[in-house]
C-alpha positions as CSV (number, residue, x, y, z in Angstrom):
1,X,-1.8,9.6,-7.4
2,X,-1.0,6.8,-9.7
3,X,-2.8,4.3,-7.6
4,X,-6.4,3.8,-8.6
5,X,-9.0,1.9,-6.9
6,X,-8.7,-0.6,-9.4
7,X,-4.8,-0.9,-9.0
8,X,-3.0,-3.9,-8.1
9,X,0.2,-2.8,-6.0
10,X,3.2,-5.1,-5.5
11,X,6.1,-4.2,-3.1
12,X,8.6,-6.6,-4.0
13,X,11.8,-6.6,-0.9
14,X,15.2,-8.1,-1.9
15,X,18.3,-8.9,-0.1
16,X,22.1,-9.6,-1.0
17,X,23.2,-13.1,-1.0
18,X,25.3,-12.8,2.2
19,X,24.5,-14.8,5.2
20,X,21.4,-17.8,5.8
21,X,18.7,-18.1,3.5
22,X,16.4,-17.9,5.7
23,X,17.2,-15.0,7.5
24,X,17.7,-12.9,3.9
25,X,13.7,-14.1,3.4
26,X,12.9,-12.7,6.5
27,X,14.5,-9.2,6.1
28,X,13.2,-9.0,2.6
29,X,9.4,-9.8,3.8
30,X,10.2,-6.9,6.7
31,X,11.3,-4.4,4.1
32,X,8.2,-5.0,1.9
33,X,5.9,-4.9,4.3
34,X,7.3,-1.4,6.0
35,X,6.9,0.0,2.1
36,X,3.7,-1.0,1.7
37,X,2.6,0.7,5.4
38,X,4.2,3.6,4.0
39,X,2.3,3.7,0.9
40,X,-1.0,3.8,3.2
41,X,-3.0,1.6,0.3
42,X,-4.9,-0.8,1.6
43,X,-4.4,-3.9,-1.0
44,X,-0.6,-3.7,-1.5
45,X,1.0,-7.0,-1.8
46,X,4.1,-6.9,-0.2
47,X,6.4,-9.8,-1.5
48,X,9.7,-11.0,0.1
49,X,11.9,-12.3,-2.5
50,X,15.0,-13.0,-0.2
51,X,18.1,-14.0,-2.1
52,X,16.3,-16.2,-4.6
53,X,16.5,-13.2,-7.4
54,X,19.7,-11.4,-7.4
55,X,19.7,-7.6,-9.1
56,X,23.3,-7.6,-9.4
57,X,26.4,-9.4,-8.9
58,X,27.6,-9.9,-5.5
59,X,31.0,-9.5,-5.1
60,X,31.2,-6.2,-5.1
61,X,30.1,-4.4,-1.7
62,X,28.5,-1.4,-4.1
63,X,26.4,-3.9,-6.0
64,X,25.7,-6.1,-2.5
65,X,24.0,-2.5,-1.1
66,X,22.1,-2.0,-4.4
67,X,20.8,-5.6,-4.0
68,X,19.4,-4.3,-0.2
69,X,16.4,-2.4,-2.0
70,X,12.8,-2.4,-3.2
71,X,10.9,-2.4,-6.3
72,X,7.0,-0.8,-6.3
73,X,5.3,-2.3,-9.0
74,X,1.6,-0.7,-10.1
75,X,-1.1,-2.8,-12.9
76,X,-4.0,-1.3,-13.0
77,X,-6.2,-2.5,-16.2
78,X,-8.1,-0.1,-18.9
């Protein structure tokens, strides 16, 4: 109930630094976009970030499988 008409919705997927690049971009884009049909709005930007921003440190498996996550950022203007 947050999400107004007016909102601007950003689902933002990220991934450990393990394994290719390219491969990391792709699961991240996969994990955005499944969040975004699950939020059922129809102008959600889902983002991939891949590897490229790292939320913690990663040599640590705890901290790798906090990496493996999503973040749902909501603007919506006055």
């Amino acid at each position: 109930n947050r999400i107004k008409e007016n909102s601007n919705v950003y689902v933002t997927g990220y991934t450990d630094a393990m394994g290719r690049d390219e491969i990391n971009k792709k699961i991240s884009e996969k994990r955005a976009n499944e969040v975004a049909k699950q939020l059922g709005y129809p102008n959600v930007k889902a983002i991939g970030a891949g590897e490229t921003t790292q939320l913690f440190d990663n040599p640590l498996p705890e901290a790798r499988f906090y990496c493996r996550t999503v973040i749902i950022s909501i603007e919506t203007g006055l």
